[in-house]
ZARO-88723 format. One record per residue (C-alpha): residue number from 1; residue in one letter; chain; x, z, y. Coordinates in nm, 3 decimals. Layout:
residues N
n,res,chain,x,z,y
NUM,A,A,X,Z,Y
...
//
This chain:
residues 76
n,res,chain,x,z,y
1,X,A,0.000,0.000,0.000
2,X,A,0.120,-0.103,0.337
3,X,A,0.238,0.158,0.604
4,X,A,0.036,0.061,0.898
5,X,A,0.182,0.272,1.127
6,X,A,0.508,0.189,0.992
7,X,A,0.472,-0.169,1.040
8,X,A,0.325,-0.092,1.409
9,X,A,0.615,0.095,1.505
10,X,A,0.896,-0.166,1.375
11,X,A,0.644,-0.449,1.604
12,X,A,0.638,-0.226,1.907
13,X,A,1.050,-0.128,1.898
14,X,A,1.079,-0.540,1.918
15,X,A,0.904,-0.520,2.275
16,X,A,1.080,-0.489,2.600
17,X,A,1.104,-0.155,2.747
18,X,A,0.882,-0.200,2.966
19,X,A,0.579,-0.279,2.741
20,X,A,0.703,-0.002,2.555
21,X,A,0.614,0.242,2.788
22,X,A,0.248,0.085,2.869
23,X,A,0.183,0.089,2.496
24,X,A,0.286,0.470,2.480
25,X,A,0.062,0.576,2.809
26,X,A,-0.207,0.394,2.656
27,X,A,-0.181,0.609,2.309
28,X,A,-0.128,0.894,2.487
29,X,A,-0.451,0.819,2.716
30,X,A,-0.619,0.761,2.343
31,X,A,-0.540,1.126,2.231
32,X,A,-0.747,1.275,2.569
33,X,A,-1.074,1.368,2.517
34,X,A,-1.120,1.265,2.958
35,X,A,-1.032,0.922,3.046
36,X,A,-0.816,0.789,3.267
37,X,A,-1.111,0.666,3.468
38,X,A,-1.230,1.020,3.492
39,X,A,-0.888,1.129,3.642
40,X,A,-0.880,0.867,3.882
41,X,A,-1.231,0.920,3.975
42,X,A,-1.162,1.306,4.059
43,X,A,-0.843,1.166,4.228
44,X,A,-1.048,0.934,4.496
45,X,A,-1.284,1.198,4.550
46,X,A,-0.987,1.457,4.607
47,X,A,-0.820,1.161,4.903
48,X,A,-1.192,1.097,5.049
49,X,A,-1.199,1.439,5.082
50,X,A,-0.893,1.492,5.255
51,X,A,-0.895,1.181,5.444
52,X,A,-1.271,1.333,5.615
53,X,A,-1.108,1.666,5.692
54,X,A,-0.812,1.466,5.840
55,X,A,-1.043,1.277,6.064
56,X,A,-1.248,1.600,6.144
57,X,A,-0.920,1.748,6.314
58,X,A,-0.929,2.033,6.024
59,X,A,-0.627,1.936,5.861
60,X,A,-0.251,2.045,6.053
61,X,A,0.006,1.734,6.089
62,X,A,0.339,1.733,6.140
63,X,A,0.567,1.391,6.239
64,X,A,0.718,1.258,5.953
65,X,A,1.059,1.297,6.134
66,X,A,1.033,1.722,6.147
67,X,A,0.918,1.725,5.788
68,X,A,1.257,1.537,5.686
69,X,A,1.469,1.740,5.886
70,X,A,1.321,2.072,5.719
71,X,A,1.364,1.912,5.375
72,X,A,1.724,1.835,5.461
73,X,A,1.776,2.189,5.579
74,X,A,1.627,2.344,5.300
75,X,A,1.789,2.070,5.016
76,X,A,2.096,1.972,5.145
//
């Protein structure tokens, strides 16, 4: 009798690297009982969110410049 996976796995080690990787996230993503849709459903609502409480004036900013000059100072 044939070893399916086996077989599978000598096919998929013949791909590029690159495939690889797609085939194993999408194996992985077969194992979860949530889709991946779910996540990024819960993901858009977590930006629209943010994004309305950004245009409400709710949400602190700070320049992009002052943020990379603490990160420097704190990570050299």
């Amino acid at each position: 009798m044939p070893d399916v996976v086996a077989d599978l796995a000598e096919q998929a080690r013949s791909l590029p690297a690159e495939e690889r990787s797609r085939l194993v996230d999408l194996l992985i993503e077969s194992l979860h009982d949530s889709p991946m849709a779910e996540v990024e459903a819960a993901w858009a609502k977590e930006i629209e969110r943010c994004v309305a409480a950004y245009e409400r004036g709710e949400v602190q900013t700070y320049a992009a410049e002052d943020v990379f000059a603490e990160a420097r100072r704190i990570a050299p």
